[in-house]
PDB file of N, CA, C and O in Angstrom:
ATOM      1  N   UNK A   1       0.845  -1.172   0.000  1.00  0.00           N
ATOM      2  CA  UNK A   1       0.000   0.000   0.000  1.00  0.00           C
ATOM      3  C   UNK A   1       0.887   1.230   0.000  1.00  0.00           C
ATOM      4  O   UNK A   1       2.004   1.336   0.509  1.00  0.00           O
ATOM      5  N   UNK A   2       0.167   2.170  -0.684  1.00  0.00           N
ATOM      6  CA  UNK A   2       1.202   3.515  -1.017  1.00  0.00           C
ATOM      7  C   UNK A   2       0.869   4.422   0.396  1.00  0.00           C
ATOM      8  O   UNK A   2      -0.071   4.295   1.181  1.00  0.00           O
ATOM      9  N   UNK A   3       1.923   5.311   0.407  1.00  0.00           N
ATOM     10  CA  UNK A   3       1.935   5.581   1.803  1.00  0.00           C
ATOM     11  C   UNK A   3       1.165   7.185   1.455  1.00  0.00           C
ATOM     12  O   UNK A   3       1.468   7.984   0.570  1.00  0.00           O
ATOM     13  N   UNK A   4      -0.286   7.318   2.863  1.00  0.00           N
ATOM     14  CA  UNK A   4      -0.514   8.374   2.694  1.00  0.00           C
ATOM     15  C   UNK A   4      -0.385  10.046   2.477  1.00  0.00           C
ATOM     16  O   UNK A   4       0.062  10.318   3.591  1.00  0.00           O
ATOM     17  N   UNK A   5      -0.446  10.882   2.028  1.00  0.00           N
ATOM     18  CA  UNK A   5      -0.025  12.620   2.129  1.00  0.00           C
ATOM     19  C   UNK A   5      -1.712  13.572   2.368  1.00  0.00           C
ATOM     20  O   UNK A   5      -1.662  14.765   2.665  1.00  0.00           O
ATOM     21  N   UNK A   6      -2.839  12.989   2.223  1.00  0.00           N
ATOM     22  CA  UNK A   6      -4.164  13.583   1.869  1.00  0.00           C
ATOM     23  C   UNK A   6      -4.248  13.535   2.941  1.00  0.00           C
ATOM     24  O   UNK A   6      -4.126  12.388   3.370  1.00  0.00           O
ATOM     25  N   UNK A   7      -4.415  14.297   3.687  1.00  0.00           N
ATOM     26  CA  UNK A   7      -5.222  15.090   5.417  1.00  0.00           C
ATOM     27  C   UNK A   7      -6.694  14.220   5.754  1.00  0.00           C
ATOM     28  O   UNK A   7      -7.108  13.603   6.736  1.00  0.00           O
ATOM     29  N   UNK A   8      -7.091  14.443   4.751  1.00  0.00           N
ATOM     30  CA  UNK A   8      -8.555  13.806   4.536  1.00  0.00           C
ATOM     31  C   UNK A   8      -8.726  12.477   4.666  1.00  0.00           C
ATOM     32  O   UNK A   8      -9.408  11.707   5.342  1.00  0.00           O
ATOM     33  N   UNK A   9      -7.588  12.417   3.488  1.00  0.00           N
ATOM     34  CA  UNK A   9      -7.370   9.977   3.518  1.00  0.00           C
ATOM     35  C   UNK A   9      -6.957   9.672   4.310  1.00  0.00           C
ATOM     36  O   UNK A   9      -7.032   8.446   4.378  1.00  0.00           O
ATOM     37  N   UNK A  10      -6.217  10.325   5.532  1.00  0.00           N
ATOM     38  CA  UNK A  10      -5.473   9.668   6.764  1.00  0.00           C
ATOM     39  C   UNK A  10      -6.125   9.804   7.772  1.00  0.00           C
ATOM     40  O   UNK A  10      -5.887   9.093   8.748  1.00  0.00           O
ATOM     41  N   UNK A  11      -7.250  10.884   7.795  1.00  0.00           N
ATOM     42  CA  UNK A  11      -8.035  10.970   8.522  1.00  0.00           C
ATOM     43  C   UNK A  11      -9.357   9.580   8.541  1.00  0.00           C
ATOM     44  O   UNK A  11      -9.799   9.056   9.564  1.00  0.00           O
ATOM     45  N   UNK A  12      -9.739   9.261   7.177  1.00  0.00           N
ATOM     46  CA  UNK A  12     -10.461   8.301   7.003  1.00  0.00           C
ATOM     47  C   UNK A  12      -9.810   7.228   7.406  1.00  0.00           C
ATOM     48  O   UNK A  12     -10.211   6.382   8.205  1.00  0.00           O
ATOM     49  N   UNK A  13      -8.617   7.275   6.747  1.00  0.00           N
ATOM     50  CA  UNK A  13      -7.709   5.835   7.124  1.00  0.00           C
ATOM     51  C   UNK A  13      -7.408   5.544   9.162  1.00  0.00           C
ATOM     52  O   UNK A  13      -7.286   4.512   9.822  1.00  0.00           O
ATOM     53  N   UNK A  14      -7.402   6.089   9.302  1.00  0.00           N
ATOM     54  CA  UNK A  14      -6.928   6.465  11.203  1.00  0.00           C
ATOM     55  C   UNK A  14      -8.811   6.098  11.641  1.00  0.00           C
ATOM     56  O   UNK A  14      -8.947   5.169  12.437  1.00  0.00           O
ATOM     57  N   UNK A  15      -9.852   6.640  11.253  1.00  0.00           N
ATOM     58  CA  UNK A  15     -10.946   6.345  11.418  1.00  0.00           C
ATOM     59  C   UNK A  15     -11.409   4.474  11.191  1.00  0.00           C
ATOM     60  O   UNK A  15     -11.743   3.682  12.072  1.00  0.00           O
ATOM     61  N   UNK A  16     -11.292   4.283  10.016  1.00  0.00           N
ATOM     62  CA  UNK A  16     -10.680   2.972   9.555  1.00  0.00           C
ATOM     63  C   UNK A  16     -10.254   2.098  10.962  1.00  0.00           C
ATOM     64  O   UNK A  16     -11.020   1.567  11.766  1.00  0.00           O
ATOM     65  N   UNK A  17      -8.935   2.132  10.973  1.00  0.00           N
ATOM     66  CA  UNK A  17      -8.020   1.449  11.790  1.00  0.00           C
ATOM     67  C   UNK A  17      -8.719   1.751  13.532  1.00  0.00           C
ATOM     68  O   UNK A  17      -7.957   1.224  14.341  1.00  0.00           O
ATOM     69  N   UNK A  18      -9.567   2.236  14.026  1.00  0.00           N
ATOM     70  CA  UNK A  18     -10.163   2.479  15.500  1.00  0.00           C
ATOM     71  C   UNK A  18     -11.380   1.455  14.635  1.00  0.00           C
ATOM     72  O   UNK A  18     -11.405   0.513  15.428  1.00  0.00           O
ATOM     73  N   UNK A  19     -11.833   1.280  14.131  1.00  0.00           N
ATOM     74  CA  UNK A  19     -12.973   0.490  14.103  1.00  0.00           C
ATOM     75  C   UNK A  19     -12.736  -0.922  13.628  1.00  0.00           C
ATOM     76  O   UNK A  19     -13.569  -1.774  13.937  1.00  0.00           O
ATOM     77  N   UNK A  20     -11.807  -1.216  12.991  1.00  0.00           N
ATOM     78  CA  UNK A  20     -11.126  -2.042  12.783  1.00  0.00           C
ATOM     79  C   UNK A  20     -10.772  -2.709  14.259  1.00  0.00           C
ATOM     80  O   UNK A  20     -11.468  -3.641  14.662  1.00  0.00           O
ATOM     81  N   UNK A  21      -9.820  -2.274  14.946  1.00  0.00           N
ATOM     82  CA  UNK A  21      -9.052  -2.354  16.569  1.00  0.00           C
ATOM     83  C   UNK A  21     -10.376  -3.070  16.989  1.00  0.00           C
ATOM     84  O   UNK A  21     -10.489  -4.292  17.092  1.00  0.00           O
ATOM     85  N   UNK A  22     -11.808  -1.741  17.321  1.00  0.00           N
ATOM     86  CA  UNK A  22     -12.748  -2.173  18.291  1.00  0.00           C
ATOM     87  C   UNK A  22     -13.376  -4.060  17.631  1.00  0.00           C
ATOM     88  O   UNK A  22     -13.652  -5.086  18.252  1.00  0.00           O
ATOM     89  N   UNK A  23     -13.370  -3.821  16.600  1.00  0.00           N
ATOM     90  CA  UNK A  23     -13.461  -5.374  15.763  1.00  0.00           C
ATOM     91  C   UNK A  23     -12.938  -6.370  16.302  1.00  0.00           C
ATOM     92  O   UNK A  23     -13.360  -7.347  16.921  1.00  0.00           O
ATOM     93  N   UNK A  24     -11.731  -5.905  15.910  1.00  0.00           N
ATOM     94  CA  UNK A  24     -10.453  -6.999  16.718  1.00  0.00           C
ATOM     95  C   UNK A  24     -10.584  -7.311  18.017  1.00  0.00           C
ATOM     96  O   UNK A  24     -10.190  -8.395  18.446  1.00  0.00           O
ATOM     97  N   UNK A  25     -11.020  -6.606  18.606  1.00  0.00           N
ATOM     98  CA  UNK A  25     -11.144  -6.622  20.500  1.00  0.00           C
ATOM     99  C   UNK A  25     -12.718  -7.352  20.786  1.00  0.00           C
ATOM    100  O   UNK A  25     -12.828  -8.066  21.783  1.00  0.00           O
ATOM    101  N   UNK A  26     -13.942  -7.139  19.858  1.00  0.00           N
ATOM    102  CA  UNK A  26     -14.941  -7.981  20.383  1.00  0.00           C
ATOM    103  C   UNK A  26     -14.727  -9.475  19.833  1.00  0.00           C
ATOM    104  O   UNK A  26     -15.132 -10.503  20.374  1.00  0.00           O
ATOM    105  N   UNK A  27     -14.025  -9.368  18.673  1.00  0.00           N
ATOM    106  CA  UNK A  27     -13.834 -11.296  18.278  1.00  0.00           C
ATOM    107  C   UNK A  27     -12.951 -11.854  19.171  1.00  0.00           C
ATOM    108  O   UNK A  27     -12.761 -13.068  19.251  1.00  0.00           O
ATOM    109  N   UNK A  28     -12.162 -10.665  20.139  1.00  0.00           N
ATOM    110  CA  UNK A  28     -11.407 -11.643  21.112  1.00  0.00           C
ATOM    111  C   UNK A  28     -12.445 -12.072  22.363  1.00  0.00           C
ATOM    112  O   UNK A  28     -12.193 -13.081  23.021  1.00  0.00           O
ATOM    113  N   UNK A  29     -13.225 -11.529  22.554  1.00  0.00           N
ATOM    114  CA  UNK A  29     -14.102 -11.325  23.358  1.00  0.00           C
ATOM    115  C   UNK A  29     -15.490 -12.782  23.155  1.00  0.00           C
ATOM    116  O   UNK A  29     -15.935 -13.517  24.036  1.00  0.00           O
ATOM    117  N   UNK A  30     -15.778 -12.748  21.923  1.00  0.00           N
ATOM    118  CA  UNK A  30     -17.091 -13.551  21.743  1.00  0.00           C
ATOM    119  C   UNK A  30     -15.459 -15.092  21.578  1.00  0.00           C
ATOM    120  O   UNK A  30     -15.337 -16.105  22.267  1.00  0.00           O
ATOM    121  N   UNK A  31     -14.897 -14.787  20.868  1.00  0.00           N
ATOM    122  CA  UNK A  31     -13.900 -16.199  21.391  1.00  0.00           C
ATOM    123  C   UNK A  31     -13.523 -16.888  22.481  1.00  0.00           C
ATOM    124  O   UNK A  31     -13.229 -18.078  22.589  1.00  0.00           O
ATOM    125  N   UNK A  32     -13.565 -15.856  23.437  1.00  0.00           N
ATOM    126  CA  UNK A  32     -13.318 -16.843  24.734  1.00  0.00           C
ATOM    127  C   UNK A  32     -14.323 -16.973  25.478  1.00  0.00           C
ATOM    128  O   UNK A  32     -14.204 -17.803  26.380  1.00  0.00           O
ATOM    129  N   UNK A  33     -15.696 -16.186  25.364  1.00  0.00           N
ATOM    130  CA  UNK A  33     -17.225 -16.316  25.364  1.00  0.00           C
ATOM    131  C   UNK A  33     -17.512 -17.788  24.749  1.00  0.00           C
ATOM    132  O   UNK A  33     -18.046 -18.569  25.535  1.00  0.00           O
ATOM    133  N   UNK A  34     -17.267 -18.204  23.623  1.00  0.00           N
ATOM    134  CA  UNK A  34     -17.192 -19.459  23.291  1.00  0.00           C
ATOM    135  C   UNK A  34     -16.743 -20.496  23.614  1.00  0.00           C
ATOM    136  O   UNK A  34     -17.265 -21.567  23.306  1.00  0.00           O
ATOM    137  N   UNK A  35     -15.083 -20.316  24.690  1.00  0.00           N
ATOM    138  CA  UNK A  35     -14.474 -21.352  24.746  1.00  0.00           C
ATOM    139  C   UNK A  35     -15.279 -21.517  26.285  1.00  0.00           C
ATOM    140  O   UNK A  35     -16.177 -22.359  26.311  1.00  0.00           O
ATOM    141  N   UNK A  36     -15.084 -20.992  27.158  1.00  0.00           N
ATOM    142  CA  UNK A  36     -16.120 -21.107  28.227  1.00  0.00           C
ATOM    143  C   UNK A  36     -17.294 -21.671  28.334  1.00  0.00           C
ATOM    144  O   UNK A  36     -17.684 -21.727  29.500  1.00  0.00           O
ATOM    145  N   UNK A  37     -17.972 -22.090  27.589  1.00  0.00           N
ATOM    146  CA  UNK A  37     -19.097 -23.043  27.294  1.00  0.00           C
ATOM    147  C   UNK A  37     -18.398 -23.981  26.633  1.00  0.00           C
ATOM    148  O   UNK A  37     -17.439 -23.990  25.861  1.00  0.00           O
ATOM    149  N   UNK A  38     -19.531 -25.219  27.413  1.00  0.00           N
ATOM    150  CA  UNK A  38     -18.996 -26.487  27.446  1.00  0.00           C
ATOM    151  C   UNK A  38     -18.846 -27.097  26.026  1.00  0.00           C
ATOM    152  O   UNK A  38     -17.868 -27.660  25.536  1.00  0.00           O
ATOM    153  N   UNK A  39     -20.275 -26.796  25.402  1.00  0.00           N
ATOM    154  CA  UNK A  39     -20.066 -27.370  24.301  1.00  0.00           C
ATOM    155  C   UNK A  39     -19.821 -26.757  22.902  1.00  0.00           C
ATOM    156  O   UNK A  39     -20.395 -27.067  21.858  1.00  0.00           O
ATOM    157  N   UNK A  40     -18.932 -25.898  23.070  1.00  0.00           N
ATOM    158  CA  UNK A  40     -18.124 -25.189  22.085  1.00  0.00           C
ATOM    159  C   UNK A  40     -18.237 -25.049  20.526  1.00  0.00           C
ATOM    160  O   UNK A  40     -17.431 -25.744  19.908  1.00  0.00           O
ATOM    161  N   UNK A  41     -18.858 -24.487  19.981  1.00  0.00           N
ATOM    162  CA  UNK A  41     -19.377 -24.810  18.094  1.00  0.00           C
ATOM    163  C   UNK A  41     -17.452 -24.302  17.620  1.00  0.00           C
ATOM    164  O   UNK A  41     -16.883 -23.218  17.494  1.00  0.00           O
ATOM    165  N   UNK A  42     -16.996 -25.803  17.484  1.00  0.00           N
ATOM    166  CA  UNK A  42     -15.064 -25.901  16.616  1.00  0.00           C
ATOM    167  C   UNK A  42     -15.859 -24.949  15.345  1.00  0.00           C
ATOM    168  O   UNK A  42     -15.139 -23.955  15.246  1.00  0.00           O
ATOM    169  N   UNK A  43     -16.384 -24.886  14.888  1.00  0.00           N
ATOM    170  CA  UNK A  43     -16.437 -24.535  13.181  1.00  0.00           C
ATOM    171  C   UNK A  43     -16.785 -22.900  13.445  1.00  0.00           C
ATOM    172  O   UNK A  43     -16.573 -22.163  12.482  1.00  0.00           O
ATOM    173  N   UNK A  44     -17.347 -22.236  14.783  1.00  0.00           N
ATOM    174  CA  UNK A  44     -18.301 -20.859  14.888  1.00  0.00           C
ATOM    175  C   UNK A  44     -16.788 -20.267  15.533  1.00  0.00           C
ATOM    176  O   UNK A  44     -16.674 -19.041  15.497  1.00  0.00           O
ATOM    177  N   UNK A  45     -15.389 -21.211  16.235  1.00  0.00           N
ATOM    178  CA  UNK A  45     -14.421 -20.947  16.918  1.00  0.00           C
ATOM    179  C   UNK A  45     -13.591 -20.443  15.321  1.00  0.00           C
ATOM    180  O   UNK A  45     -13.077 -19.382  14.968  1.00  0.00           O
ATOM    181  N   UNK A  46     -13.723 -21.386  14.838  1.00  0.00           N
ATOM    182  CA  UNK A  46     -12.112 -20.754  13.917  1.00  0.00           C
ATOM    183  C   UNK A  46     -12.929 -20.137  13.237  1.00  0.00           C
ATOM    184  O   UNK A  46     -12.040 -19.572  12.599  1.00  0.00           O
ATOM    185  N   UNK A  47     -14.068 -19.634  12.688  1.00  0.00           N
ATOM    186  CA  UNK A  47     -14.368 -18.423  11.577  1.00  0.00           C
ATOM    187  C   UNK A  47     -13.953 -17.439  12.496  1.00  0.00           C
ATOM    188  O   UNK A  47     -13.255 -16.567  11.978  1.00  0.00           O
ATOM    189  N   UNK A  48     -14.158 -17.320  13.634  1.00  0.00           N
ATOM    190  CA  UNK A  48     -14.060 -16.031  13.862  1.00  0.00           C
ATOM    191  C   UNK A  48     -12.610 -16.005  14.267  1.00  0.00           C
ATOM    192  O   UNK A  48     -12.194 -14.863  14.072  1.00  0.00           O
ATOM    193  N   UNK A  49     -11.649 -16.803  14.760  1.00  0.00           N
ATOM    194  CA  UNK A  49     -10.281 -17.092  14.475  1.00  0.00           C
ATOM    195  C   UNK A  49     -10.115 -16.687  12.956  1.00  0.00           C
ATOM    196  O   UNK A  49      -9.054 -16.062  12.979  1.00  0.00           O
ATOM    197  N   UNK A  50     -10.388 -16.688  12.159  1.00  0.00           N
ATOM    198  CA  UNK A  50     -10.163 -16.379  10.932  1.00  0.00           C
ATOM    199  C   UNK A  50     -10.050 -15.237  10.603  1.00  0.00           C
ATOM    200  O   UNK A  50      -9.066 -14.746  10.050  1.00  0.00           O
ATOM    201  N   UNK A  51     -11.506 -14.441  11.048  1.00  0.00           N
ATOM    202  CA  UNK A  51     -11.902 -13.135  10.855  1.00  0.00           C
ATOM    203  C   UNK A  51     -11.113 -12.435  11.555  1.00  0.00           C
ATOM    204  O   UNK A  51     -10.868 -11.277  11.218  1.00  0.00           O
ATOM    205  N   UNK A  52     -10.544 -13.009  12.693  1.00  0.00           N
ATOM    206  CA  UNK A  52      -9.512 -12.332  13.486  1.00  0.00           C
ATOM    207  C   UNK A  52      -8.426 -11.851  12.890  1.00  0.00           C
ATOM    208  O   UNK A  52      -8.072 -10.674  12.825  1.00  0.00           O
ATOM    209  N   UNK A  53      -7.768 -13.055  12.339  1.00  0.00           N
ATOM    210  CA  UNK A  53      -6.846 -12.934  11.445  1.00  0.00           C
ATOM    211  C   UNK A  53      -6.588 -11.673  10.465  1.00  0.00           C
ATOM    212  O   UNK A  53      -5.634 -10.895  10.459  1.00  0.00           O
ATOM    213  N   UNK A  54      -7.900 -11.719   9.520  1.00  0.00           N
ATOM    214  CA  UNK A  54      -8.072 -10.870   8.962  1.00  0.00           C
ATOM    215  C   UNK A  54      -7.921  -9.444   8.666  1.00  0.00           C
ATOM    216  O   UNK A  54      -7.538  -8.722   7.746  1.00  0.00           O
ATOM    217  N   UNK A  55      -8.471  -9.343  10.049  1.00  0.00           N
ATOM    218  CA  UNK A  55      -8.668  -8.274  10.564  1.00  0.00           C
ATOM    219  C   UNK A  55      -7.070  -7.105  10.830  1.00  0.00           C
ATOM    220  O   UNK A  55      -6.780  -5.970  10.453  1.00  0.00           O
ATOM    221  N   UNK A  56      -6.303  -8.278  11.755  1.00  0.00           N
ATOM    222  CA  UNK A  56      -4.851  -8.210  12.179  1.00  0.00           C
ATOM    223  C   UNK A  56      -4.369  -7.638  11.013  1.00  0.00           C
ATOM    224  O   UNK A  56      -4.017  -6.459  11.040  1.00  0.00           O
ATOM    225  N   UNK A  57      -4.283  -8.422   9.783  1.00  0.00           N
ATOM    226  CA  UNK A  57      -3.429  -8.332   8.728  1.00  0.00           C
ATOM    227  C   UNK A  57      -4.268  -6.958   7.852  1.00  0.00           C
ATOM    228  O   UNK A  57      -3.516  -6.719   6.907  1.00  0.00           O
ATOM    229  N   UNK A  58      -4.972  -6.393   7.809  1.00  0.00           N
ATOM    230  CA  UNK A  58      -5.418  -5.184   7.463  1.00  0.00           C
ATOM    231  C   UNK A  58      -5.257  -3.792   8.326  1.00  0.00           C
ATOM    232  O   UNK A  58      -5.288  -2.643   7.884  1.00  0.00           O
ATOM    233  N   UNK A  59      -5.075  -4.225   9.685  1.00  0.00           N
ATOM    234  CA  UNK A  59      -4.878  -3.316  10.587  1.00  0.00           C
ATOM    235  C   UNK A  59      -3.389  -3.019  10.150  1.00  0.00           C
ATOM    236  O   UNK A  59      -3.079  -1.907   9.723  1.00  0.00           O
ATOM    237  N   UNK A  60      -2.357  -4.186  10.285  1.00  0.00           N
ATOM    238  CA  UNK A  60      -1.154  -3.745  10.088  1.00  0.00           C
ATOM    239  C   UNK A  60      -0.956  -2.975   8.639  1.00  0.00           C
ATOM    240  O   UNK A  60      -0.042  -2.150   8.672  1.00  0.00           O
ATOM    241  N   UNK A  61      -1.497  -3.068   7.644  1.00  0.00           N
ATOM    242  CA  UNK A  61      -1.680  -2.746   6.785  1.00  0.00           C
ATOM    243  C   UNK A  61      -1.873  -1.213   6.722  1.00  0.00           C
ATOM    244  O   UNK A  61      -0.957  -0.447   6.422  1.00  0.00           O
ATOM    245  N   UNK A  62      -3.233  -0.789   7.051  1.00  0.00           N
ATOM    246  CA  UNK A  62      -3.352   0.364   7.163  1.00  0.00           C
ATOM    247  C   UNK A  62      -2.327   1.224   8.072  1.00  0.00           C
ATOM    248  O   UNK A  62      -2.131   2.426   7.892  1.00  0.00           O
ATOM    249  N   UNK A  63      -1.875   0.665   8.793  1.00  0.00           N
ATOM    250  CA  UNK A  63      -1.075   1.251   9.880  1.00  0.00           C
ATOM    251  C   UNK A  63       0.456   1.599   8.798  1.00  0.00           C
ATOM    252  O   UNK A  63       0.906   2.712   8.524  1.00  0.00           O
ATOM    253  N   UNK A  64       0.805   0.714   8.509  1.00  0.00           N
ATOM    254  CA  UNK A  64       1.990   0.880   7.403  1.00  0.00           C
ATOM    255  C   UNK A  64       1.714   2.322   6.251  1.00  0.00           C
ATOM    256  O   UNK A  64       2.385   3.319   5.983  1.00  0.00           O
ATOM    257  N   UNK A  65       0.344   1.781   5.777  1.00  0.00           N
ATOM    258  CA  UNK A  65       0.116   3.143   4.933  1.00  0.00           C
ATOM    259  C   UNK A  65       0.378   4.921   5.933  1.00  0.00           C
ATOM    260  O   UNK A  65       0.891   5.923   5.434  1.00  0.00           O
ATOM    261  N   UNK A  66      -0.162   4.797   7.386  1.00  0.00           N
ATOM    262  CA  UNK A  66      -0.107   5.968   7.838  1.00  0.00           C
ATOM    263  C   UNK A  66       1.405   6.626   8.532  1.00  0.00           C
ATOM    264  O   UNK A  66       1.551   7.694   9.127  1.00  0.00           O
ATOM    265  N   UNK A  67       2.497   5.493   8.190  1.00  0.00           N
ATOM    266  CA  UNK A  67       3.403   6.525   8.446  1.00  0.00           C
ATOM    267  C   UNK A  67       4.456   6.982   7.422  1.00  0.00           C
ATOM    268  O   UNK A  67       4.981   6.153   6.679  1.00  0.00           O
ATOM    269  N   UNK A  68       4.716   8.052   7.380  1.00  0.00           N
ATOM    270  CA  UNK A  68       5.393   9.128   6.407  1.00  0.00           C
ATOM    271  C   UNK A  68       6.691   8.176   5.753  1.00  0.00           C
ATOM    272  O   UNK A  68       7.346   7.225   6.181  1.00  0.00           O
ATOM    273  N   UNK A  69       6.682   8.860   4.664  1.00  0.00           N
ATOM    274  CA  UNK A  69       7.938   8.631   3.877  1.00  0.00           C
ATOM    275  C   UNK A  69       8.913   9.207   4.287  1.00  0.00           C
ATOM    276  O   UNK A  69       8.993  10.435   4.283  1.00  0.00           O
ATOM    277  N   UNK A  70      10.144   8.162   4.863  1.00  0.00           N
ATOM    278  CA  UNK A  70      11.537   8.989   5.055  1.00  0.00           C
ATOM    279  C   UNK A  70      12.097   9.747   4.438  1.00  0.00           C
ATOM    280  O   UNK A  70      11.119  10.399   4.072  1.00  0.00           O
ATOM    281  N   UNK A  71      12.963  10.254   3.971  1.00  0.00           N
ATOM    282  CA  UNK A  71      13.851  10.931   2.788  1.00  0.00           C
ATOM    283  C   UNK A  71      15.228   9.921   2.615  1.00  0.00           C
ATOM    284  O   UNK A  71      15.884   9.771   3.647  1.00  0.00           O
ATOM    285  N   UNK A  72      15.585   9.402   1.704  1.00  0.00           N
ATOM    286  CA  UNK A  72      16.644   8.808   1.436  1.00  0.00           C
ATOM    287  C   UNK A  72      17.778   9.338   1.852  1.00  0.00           C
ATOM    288  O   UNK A  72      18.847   8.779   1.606  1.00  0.00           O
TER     289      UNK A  72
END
């Protein structure tokens, strides 16, 4: 991803990445909500293990886009 300069797009993008985070923080949440009951749905555990995933790897993502270009 190309790295941001638009006030506006980093603003969206930074908006982005907090809702993203709060994402990330309730699938950790309904995951161990899940594992705590006895009889555990394996297949309802890793989608959202998945989505987790997902999630991670877009966060870092956007996060990469929001910091500045060094100067060589």
């Amino acid at each position: 991803m190309t790295r941001l300069s638009d006030p506006a797009e980093i603003a969206r993008v930074a908006q982005r990445l907090t809702e993203l985070r709060i994402e990330h923080r309730d699938l950790d949440l309904a995951i161990e909500r899940l594992h705590e009951t006895i009889a555990a749905d394996e297949l309802a555990v890793k989608r959202l293990k998945k989505r987790k995933l997902q999630l991670k790897d877009t966060i870092i993502r956007l996060e990469s886009a929001l910091i500045p270009d060094e100067p060589a």
